[in-house]
OpenMM code with the backbone's topology and positions (N, CA, C; nanometers):
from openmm import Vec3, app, unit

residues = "UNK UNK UNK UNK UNK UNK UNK UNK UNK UNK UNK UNK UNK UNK UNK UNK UNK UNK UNK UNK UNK UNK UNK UNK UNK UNK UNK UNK UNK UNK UNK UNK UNK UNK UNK UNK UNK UNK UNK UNK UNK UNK UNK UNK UNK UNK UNK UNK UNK UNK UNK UNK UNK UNK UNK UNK UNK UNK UNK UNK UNK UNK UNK UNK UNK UNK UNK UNK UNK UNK UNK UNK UNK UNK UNK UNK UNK UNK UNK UNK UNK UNK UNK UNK UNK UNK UNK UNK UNK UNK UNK UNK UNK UNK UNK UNK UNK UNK UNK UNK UNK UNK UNK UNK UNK UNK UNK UNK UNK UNK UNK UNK UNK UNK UNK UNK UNK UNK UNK UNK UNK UNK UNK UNK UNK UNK UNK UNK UNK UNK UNK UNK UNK UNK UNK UNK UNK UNK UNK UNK UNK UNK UNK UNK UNK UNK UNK UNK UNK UNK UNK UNK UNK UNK UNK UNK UNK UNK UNK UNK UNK UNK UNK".split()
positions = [
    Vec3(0.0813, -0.1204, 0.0000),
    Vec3(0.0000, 0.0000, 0.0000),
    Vec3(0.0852, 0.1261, 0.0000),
    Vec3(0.2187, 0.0990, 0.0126),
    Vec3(0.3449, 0.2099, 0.0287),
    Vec3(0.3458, 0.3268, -0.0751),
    Vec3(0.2477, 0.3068, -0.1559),
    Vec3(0.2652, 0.3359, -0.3082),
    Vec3(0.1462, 0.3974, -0.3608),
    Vec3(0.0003, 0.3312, -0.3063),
    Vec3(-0.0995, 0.3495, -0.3394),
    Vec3(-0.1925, 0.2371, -0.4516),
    Vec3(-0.1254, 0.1243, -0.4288),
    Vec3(-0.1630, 0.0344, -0.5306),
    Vec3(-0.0792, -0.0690, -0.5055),
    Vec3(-0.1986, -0.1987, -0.4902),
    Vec3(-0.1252, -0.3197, -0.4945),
    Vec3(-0.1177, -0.4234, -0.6045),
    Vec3(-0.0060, -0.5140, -0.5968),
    Vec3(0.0128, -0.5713, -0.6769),
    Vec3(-0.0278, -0.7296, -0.6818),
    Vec3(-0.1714, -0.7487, -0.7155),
    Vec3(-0.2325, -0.8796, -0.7131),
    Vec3(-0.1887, -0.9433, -0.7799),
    Vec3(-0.1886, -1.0943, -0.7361),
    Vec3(-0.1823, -1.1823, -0.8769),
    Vec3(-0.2649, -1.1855, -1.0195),
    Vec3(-0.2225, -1.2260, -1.1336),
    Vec3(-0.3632, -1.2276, -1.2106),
    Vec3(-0.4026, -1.3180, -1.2138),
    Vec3(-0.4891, -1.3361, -1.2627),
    Vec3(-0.6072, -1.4693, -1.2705),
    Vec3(-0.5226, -1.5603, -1.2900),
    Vec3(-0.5347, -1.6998, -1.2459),
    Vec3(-0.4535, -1.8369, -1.2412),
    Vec3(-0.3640, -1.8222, -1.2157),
    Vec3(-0.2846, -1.7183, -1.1301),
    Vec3(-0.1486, -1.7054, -1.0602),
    Vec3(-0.1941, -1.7645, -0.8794),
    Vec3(-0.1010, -1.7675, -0.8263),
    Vec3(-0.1491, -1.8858, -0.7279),
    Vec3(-0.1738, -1.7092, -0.6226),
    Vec3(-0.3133, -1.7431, -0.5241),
    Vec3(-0.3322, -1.6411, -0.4472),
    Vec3(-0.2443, -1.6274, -0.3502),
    Vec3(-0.2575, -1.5307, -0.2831),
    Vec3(-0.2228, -1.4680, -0.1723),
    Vec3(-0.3057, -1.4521, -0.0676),
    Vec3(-0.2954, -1.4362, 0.0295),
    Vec3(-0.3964, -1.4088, 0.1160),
    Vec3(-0.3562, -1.2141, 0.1566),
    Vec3(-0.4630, -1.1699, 0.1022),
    Vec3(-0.4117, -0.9849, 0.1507),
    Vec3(-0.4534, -0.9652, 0.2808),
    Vec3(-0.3682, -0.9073, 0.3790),
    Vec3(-0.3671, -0.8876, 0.5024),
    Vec3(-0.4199, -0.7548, 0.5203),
    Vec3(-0.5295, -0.7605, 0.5475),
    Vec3(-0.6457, -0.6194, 0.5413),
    Vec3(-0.6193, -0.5536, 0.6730),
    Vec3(-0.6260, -0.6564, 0.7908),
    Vec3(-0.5862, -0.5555, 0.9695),
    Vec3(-0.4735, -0.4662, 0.9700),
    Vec3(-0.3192, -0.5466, 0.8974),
    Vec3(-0.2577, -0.4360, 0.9189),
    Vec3(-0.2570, -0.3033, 0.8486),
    Vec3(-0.3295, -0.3112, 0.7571),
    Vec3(-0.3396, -0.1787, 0.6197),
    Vec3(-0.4394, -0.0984, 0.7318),
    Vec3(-0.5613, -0.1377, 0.7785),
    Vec3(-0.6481, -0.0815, 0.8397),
    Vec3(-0.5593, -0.0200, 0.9420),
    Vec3(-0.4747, -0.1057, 1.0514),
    Vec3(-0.4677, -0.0304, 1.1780),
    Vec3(-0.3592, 0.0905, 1.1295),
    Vec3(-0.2653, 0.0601, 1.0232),
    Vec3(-0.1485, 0.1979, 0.9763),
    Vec3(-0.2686, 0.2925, 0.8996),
    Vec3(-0.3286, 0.2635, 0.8386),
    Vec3(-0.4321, 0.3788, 0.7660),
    Vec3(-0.5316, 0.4541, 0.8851),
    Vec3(-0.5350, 0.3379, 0.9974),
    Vec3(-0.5716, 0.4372, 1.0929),
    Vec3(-0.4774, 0.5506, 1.1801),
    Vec3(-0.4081, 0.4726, 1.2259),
    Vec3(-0.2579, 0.5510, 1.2549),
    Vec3(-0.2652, 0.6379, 1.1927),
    Vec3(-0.2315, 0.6804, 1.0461),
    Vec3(-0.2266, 0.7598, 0.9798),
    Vec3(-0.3274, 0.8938, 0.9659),
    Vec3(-0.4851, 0.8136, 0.9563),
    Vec3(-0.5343, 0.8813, 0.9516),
    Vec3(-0.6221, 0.9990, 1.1156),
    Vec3(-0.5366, 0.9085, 1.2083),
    Vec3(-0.5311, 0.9725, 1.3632),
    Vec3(-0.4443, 1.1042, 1.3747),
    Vec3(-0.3048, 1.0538, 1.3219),
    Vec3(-0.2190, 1.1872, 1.3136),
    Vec3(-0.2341, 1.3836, 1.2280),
    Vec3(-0.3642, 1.2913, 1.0614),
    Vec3(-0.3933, 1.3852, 1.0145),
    Vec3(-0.4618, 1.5118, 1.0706),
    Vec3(-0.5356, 1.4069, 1.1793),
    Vec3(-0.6560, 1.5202, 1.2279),
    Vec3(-0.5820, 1.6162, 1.3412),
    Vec3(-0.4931, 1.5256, 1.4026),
    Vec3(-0.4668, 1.6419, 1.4971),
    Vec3(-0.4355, 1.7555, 1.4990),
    Vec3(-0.3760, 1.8314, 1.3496),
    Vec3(-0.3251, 1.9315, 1.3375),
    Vec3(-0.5036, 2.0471, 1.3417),
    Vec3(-0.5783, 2.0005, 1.2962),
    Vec3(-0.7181, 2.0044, 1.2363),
    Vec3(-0.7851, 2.0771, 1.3819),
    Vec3(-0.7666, 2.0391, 1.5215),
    Vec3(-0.8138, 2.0706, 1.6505),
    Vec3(-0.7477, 2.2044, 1.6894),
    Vec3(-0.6362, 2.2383, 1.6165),
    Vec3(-0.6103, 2.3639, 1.6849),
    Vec3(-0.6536, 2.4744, 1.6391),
    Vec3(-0.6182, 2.6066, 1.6629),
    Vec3(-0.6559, 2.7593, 1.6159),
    Vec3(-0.5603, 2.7957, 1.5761),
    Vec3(-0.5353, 2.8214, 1.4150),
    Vec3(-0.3800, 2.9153, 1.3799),
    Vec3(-0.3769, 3.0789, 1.4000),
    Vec3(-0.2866, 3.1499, 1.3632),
    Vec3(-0.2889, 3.2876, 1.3793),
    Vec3(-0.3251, 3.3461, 1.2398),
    Vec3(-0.3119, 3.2226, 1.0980),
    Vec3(-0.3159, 3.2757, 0.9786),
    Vec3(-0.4239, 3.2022, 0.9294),
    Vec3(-0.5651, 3.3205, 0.9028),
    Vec3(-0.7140, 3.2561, 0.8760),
    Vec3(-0.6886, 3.1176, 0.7624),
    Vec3(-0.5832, 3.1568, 0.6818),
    Vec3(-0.5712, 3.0441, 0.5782),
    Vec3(-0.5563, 2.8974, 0.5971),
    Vec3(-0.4507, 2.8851, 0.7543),
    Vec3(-0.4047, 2.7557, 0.7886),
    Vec3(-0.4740, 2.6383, 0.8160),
    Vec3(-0.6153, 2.7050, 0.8292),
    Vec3(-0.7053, 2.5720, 0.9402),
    Vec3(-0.7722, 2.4993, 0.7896),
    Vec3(-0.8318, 2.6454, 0.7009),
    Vec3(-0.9167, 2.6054, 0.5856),
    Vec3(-0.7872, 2.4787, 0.4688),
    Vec3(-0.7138, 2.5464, 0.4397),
    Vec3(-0.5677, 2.4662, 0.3212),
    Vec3(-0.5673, 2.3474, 0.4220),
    Vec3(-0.5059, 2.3457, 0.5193),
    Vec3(-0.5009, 2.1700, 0.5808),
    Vec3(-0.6141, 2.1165, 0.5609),
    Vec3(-0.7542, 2.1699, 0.6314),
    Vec3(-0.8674, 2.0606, 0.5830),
    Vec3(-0.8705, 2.0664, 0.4570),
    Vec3(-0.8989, 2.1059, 0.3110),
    Vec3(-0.8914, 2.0937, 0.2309),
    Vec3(-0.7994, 2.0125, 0.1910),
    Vec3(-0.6656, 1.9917, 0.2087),
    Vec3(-0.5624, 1.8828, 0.2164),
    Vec3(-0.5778, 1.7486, 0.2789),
    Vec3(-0.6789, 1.7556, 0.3925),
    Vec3(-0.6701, 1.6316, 0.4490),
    Vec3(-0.7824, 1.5821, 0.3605),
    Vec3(-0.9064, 1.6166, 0.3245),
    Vec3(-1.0059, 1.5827, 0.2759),
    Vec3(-1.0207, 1.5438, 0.1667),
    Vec3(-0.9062, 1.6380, 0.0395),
    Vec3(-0.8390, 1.5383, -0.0546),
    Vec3(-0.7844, 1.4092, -0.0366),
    Vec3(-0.7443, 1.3519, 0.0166),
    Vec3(-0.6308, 1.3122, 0.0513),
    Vec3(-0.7226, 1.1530, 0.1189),
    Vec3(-0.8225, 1.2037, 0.1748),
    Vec3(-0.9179, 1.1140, 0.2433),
    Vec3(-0.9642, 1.0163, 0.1369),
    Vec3(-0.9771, 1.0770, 0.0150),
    Vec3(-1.0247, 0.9944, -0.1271),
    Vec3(-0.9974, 0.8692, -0.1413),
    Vec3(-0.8402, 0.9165, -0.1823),
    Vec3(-0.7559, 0.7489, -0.2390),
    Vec3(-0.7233, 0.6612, -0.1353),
    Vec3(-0.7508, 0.7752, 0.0143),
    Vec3(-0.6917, 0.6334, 0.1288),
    Vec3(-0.8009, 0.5334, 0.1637),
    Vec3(-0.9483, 0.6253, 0.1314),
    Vec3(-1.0333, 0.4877, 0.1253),
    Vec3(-1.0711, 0.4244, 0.0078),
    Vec3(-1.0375, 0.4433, -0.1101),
    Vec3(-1.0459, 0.4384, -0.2122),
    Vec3(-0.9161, 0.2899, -0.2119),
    Vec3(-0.8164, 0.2939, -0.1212),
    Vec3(-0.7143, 0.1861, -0.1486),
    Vec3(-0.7903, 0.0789, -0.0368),
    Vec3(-0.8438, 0.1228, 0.0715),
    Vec3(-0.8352, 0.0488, 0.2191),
    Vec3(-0.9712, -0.0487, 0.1238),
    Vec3(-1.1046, 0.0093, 0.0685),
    Vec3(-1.1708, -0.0323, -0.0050),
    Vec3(-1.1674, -0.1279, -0.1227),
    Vec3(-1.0727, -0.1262, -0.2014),
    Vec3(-1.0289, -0.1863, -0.2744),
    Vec3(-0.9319, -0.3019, -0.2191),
    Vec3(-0.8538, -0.3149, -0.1127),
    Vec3(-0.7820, -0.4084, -0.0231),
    Vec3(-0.9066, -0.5215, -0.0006),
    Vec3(-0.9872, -0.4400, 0.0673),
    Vec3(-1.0777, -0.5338, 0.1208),
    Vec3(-1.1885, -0.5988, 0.0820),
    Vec3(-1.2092, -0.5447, -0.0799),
    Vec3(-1.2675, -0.6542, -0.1748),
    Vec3(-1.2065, -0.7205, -0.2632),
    Vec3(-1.0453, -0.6805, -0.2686),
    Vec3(-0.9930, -0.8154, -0.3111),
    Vec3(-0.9452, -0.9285, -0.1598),
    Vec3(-0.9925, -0.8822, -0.0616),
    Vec3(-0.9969, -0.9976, 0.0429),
    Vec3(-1.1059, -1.0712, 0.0481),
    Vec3(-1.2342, -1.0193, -0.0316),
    Vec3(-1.3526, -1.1005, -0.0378),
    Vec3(-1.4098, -1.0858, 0.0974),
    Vec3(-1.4008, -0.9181, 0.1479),
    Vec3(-1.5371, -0.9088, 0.2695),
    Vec3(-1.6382, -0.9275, 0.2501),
    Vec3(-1.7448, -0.9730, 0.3427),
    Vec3(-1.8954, -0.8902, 0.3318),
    Vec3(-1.9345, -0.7718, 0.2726),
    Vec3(-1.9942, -0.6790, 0.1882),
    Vec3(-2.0325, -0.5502, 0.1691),
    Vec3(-2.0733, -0.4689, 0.3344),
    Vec3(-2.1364, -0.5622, 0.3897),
    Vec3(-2.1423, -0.4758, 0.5303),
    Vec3(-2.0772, -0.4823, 0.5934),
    Vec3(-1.9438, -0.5534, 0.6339),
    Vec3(-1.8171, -0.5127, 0.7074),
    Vec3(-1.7379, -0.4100, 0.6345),
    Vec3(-1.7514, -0.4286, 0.5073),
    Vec3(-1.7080, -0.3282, 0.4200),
    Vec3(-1.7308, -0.1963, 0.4729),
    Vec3(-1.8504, -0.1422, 0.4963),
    Vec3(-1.9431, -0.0194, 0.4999),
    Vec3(-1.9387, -0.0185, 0.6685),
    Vec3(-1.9481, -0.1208, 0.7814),
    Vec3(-1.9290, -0.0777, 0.8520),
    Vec3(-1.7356, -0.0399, 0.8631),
    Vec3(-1.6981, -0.0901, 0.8544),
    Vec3(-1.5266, -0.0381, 0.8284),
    Vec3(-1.4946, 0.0581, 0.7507),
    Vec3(-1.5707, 0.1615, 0.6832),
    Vec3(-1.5529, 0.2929, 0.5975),
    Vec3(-1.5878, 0.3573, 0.6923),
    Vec3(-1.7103, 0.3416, 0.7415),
    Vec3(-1.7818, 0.4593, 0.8268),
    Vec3(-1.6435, 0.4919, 0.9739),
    Vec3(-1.6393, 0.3838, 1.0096),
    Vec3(-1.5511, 0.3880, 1.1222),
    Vec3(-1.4286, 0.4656, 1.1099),
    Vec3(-1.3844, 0.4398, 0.9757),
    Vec3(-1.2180, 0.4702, 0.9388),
    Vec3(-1.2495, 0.6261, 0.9158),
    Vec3(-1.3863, 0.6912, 0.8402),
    Vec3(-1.3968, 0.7792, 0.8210),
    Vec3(-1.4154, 0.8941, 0.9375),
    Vec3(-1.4619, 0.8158, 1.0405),
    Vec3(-1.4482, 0.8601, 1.1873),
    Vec3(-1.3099, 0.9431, 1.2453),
    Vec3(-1.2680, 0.8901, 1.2328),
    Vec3(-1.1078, 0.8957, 1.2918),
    Vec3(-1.0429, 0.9856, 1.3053),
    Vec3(-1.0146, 1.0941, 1.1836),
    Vec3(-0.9839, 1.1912, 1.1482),
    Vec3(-1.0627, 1.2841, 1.2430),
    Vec3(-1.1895, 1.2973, 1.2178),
    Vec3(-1.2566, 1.4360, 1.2968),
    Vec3(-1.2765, 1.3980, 1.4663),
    Vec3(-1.2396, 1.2557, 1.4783),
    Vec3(-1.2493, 1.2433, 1.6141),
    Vec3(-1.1268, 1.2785, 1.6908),
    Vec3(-1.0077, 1.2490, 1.6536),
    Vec3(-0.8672, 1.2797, 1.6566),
    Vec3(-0.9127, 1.4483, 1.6649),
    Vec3(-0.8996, 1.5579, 1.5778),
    Vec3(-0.9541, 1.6659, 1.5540),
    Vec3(-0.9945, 1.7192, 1.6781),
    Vec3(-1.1113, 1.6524, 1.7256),
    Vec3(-1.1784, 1.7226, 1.8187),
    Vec3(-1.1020, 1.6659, 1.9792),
    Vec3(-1.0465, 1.5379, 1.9824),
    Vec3(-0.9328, 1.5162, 2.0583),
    Vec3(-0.8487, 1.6087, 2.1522),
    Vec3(-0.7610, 1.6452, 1.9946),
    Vec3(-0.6390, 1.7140, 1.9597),
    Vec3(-0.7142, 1.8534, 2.0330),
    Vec3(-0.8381, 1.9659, 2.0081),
    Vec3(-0.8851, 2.0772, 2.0400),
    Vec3(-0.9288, 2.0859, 2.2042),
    Vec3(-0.9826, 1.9320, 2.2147),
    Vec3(-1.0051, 1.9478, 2.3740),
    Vec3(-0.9015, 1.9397, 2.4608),
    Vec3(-0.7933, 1.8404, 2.4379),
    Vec3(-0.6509, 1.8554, 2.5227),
    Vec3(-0.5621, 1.9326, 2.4872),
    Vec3(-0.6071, 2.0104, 2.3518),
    Vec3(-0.4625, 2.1056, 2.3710),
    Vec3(-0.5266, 2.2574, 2.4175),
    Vec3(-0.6888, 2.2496, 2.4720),
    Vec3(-0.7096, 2.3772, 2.5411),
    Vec3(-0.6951, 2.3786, 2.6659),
    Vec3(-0.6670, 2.2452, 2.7377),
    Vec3(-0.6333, 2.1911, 2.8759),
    Vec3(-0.5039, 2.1453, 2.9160),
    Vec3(-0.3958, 2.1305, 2.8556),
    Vec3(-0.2669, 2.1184, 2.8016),
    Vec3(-0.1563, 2.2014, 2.7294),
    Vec3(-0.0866, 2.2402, 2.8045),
    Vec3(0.0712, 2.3675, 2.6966),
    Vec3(0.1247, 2.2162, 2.6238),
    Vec3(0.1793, 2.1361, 2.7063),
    Vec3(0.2116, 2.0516, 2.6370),
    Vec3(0.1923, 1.9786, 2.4904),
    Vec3(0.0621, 1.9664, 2.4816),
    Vec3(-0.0358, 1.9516, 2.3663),
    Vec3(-0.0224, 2.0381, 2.2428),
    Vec3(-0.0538, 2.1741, 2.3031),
    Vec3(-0.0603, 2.3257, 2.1944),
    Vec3(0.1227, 2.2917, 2.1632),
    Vec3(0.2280, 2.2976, 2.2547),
    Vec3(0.3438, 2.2975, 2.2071),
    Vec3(0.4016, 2.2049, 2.0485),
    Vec3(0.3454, 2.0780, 2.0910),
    Vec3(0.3680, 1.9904, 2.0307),
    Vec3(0.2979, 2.0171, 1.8664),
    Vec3(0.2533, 2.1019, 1.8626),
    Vec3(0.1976, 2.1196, 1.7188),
    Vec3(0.2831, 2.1110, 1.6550),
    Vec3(0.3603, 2.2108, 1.6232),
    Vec3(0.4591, 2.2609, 1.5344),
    Vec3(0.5276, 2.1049, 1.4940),
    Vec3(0.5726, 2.0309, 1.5370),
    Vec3(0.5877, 1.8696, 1.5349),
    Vec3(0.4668, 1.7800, 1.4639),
    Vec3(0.3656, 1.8039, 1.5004),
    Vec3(0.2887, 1.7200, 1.4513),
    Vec3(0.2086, 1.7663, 1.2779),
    Vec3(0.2245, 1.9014, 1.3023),
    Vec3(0.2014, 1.9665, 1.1422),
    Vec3(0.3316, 1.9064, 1.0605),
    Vec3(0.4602, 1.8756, 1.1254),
    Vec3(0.5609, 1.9148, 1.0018),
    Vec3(0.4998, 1.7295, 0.9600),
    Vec3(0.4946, 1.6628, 1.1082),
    Vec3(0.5300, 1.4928, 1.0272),
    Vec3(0.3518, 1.4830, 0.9445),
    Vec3(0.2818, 1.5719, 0.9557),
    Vec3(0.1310, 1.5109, 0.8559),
    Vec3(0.1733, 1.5730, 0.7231),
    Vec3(0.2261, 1.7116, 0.7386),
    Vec3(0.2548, 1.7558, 0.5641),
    Vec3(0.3963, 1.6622, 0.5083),
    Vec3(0.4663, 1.6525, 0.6023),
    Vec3(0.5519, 1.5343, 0.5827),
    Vec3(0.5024, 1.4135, 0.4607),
    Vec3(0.4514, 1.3306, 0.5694),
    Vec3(0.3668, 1.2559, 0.5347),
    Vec3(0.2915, 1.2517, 0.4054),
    Vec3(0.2167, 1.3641, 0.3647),
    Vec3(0.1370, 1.4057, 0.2386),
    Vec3(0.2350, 1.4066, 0.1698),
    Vec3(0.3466, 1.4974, 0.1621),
    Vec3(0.4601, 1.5022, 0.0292),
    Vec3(0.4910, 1.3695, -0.0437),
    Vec3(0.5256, 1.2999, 0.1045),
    Vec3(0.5618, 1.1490, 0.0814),
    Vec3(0.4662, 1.0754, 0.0413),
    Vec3(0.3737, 1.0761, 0.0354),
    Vec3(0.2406, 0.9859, -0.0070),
    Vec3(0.2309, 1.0337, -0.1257),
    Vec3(0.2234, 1.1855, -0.1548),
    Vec3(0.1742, 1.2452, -0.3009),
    Vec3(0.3092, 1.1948, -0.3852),
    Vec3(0.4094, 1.2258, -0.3782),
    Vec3(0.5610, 1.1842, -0.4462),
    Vec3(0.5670, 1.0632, -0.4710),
    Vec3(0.5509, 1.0095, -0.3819),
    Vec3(0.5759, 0.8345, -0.3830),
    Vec3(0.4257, 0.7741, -0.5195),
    Vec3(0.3336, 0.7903, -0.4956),
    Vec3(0.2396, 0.8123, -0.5839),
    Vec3(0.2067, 0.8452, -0.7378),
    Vec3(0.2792, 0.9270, -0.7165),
    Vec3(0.3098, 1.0080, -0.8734),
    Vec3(0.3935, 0.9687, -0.9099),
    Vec3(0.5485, 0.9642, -0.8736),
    Vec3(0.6505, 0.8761, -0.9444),
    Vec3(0.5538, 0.7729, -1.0093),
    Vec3(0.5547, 0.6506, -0.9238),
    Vec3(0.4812, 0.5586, -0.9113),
    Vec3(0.3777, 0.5033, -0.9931),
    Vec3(0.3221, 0.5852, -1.0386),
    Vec3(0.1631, 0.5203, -1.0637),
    Vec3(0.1662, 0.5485, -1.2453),
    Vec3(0.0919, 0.4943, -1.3087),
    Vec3(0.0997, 0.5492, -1.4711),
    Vec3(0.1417, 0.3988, -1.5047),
    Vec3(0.2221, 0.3594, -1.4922),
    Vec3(0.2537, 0.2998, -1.5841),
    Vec3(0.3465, 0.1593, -1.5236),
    Vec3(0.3475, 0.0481, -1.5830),
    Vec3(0.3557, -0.1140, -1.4968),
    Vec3(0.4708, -0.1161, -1.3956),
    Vec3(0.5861, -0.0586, -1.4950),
    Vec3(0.7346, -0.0755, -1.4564),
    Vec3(0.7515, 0.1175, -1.3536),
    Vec3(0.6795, 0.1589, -1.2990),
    Vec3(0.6857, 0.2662, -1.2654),
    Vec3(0.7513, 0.4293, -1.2714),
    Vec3(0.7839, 0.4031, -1.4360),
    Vec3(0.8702, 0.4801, -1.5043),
    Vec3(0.8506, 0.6518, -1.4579),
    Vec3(0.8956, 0.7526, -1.4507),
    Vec3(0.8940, 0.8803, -1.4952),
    Vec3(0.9060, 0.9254, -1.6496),
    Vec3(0.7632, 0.9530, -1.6625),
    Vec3(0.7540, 1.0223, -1.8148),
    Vec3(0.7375, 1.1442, -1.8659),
    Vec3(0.7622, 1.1703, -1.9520),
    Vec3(0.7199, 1.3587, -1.9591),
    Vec3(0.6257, 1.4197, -1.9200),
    Vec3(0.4807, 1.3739, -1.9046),
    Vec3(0.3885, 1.3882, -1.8545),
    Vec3(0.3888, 1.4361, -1.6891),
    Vec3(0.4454, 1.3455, -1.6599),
    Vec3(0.4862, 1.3508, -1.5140),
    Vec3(0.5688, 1.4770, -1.4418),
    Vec3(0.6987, 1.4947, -1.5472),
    Vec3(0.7883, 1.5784, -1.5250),
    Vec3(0.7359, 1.7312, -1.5279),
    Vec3(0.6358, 1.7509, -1.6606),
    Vec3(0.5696, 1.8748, -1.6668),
    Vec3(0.4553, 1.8991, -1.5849),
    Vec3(0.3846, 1.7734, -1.5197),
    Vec3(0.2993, 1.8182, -1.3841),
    Vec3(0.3819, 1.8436, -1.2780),
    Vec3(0.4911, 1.8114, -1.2525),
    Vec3(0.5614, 1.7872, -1.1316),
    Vec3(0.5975, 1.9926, -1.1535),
    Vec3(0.6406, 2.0025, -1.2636),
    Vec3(0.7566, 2.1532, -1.3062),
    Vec3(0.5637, 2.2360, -1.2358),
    Vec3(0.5097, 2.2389, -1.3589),
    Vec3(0.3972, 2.2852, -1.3439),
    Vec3(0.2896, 2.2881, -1.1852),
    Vec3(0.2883, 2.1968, -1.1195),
    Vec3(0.2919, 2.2149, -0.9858),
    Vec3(0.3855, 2.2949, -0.8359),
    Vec3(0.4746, 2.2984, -0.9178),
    Vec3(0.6104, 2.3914, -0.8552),
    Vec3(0.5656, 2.5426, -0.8615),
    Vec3(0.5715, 2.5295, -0.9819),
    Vec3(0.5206, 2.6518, -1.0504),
    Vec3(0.4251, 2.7481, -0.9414),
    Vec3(0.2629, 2.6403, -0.9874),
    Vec3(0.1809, 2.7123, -0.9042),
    Vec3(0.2149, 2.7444, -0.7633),
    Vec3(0.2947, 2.6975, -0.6889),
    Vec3(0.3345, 2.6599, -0.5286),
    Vec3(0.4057, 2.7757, -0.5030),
    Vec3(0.4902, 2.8352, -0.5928),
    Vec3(0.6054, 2.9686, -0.6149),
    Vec3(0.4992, 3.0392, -0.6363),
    Vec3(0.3714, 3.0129, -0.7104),
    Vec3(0.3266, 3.1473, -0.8037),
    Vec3(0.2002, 3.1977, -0.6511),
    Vec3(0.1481, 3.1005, -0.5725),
    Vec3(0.0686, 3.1395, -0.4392),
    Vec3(0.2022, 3.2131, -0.3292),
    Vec3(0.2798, 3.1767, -0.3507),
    Vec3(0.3779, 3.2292, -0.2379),
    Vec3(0.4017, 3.3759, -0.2401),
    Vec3(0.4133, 3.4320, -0.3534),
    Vec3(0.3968, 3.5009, -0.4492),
    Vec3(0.2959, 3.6165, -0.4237),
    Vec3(0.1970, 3.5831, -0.4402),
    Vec3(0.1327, 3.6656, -0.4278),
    Vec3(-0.0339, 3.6573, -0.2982),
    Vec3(0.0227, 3.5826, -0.2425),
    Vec3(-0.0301, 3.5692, -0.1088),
    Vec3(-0.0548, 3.6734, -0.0436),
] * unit.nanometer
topology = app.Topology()
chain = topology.addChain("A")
for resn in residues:
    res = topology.addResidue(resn, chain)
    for name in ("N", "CA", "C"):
        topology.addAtom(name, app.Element.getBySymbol(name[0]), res)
């Protein structure tokens, strides 16, 4: 799942058994750490709105993979659906977590600055790893790629810019 895509056997290749708990409990992990940044109050009106908007993107493909894991494990549709709803939980519960102990806690509020760098961290590394990655069997970099990658730079300089 390191990648965003797994690599099944194809038909008449001998199965595997896909290990769905541990994808679930790191996608939860994961998706515990996102929210916390999400509970606090920044000083810059922009910070609270761009992270949720970031996390909420971002929310897509991780159930979009955890989903796809777990019907090539051959769940139920309703463990399925109850295990979306739950996972989808997580994030805003973390969130509201993160807002109640870090208004009762310095410790908590301190620790932000740490916990923002490892979630955008995190996103770079998920989005990068991804994009290299994805397109094509042998996981090549193609021009396509290179001019979204330039062209995404771009825009990132061109908001800094004129912010």
């Amino acid at each position: 799942m390191e990648h965003g895509h797994t690599h099944l056997p194809a038909a008449g290749e001998h199965q595997h058994n896909v290990a769905v708990f541990p994808l679930l409990v790191g996608l939860s992990l994961h998706a515990f750490m996102e929210g916390i940044p999400l509970g606090f109050q920044y000083t810059d009106a922009s910070a609270l709105p761009s992270l949720m908007a970031g996390v909420m993107a971002h929310k897509v493909p991780e159930a979009l993979t955890l989903i796809t894991v777990m019907m090539h494990a051959h769940q139920p549709k309703a463990k399925l659906w109850r295990i979306l709803i739950i996972f989808a939980c997580v994030t805003p519960l973390s969130a509201i977590l993160a807002a109640q102990l870090g208004n009762h806690f310095e410790i908590v509020t301190k620790s932000l600055i740490y916990m923002v760098a490892m979630v955008v961290g995190a996103f770079l590394h998920i989005s990068t790893t991804i994009f290299y990655e994805s397109g094509t069997k042998h996981h090549e970099l193609s021009r396509k790629k290179v001019v979204a990658i330039t062209f995404g730079l771009l825009l990132a300089f061109l908001t800094l810019i004129f912010e």
